[in-house]
N, C-alpha and C positions, 0 to 999 in steps of 0.2 A: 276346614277345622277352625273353630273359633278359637280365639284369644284364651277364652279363658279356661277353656278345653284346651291349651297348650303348656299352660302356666300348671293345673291339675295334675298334669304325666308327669310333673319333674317330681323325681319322685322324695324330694325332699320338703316337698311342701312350701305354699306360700309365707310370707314372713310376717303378714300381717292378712287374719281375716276376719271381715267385718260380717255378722250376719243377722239381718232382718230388724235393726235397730230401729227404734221406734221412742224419739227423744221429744219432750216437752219443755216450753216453757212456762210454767204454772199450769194453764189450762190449754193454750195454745200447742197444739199436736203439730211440732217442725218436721220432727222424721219420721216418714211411710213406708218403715220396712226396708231401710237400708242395704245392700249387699254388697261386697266388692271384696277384693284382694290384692295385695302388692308383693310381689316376689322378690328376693334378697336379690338387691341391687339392683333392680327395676325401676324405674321414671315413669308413675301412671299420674295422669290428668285427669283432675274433677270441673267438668264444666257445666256451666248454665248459668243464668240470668243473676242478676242480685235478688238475694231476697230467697231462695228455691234451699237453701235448705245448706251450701256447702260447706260455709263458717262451722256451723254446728256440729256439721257430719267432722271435722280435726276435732273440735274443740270435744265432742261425746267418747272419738278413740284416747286423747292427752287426758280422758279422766277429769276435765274441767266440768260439765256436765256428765250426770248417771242417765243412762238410757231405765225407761221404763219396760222397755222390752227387748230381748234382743244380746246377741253376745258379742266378743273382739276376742280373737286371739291371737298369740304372741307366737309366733315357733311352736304353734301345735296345743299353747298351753290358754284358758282361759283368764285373760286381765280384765275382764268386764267391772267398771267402777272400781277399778285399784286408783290409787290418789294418784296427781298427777306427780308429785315427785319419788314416788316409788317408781312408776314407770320412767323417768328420766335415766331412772339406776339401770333401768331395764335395757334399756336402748334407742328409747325415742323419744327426739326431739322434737319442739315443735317453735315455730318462727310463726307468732301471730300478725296481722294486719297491722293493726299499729305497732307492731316491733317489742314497744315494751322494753325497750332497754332504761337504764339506772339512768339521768337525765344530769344527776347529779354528780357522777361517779365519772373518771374517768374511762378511756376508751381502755388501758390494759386494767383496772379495776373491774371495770364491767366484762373483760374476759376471764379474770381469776375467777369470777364467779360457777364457769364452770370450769377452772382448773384444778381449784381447792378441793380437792376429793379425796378419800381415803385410796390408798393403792396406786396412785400419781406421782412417781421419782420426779425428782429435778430435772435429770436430763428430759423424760419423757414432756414435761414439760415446756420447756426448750423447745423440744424436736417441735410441739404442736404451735407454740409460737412463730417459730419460724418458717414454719408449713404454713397458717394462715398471713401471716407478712407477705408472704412470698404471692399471693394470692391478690390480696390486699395491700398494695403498699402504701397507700394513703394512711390507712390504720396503723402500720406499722411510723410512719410520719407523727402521726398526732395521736400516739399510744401516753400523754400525758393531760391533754386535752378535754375537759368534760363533755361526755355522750351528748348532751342537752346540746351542746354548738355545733355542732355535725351538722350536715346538708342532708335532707334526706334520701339521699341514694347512701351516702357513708352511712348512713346510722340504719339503712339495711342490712351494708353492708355487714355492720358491727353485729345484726341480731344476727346474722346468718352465720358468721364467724363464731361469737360466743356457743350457738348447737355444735359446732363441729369441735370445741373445746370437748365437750361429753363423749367423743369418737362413738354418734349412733350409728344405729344398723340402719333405723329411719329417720326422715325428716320431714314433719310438717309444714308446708310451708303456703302461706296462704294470703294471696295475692303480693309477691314480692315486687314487682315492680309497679304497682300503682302510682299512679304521679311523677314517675321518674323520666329522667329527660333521655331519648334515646339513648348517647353511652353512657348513658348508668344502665340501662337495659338489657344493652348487650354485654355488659361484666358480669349481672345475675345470671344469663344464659349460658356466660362461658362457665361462671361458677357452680351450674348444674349440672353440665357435661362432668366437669373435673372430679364433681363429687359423685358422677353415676361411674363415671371411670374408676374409680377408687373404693367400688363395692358400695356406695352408701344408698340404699332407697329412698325414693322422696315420692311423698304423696302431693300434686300437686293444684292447687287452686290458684285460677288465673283468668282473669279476662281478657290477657293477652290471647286469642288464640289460635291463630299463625304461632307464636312462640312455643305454645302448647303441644300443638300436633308434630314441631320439631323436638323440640326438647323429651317427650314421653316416648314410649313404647304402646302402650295403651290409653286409651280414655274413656271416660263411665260422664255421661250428661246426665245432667239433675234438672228435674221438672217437678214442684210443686211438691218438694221434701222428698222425691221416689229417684232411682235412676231409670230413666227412662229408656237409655241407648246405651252400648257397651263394644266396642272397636277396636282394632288394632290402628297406629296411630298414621302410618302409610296407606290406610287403604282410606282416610278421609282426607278430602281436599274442602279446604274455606268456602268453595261454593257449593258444596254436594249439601242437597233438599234437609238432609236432619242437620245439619248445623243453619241453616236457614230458618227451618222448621223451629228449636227450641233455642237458638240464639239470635237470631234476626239480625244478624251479620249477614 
């Protein structure tokens, strides 16, 4: 039984599903019919080469770009081209490549940003502070510190921390450890178990991918803006012919 004839039977349905998106840039046609799903609290891997399409495919569900064709749904419900910070309200976070955090702002300023929200008591506040400290304690160290002087594995850290300030259902997260020096590497790794342990889904884009095949449950490879392969994440090993095939690992 496939993957994603397993993920289907549940009979509550996937938490996010993407179907047959077809996103441009001006003229240039990036996505070829997209499809994929992520099940509440599930770890699925988006893999393939640079350049194939997988930036786009988060940045088209976060509502940054509008698919020309093509829907996303939320819990059953259609958010196709809803803004992106209406869906942040919704439940999904998303952690870009370059981070993007406040450069200028401190490290606990650049977390109020998602703390400050209507419906957020003080204590609950708190509570999520000291849940990502605990996590993080470097951040919790230089929580007065401006974002901008952070090393780039902290100022991962800090984007990845600030989504969890939102308490999503998802997480975008899109090539988190690029550049970082092994233990920065495996703190992101620990940080993805912790948050699959704790119900949160993450969609995952990585070139790490040994990291990948641990860390998911699933994975979908992208080839030339399409997904090309679609897996359970045990039953591929680094040297099996289709990660050779469209990753040249």
């Amino acid at each position: 039984m496939s993957a994603q004839g397993t993920l289907q039977e549940k009979s509550e349905g996937p938490l996010i599903a993407v179907e047959d998106l077809h996103t441009y840039y001006g003229k240039s046609h990036i996505l070829h019919g997209v499809s994929l799903t992520v099940g509440r609290g599930e770890v699925v891997g988006l893999l393939g080469r640079n350049g194939v399409g997988k930036s786009t495919t988060l940045k088209t569900i976060m509502g940054l770009i509008y698919p020309k064709q093509g829907r996303i749904m939320l819990e059953g419900k259609a958010v196709t081209s809803t803004p992106a910070h209406k869906l942040a309200k919704l439940g999904i976070a998303y952690v870009p490549e370059d981070r993007r955090i406040f450069r200028l702002l401190t490290v606990m300023e650049n977390l109020r940003t998602g703390l400050d929200r209507p419906g957020v008591t003080d204590e609950r506040k708190k509570e999520l502070l000291d849940k990502v400290f605990s996590y993080f304690p470097v951040l919790g160290e230089r929580r007065d510190q401006a974002g901008g002087t952070l090393s780039g594995g902290e100022q991962q850290m800090l984007a990845i921390a600030r989504a969890m300030m939102l308490e999503p259902k998802i997480i975008l997260l899109d090539e988190p450890t690029e550049g970082l020096m092994p233990r920065m590497v495996s703190q992101i790794r620990q940080i993805i178990d912790v948050l699959h342990s704790e119900g949160v889904a993450i969609l995952l884009v990585e070139q790490n991918v040994p990291l990948t095949l641990e860390a998911s449950q699933r994975v979908y490879i992208m080839e030339k803006g399409a997904i090309r392969h679609h897996a359970v994440s045990s039953e591929l090993k680094i040297d099996d012919p289709v990660i050779k095939q469209y990753l040249g690992v």
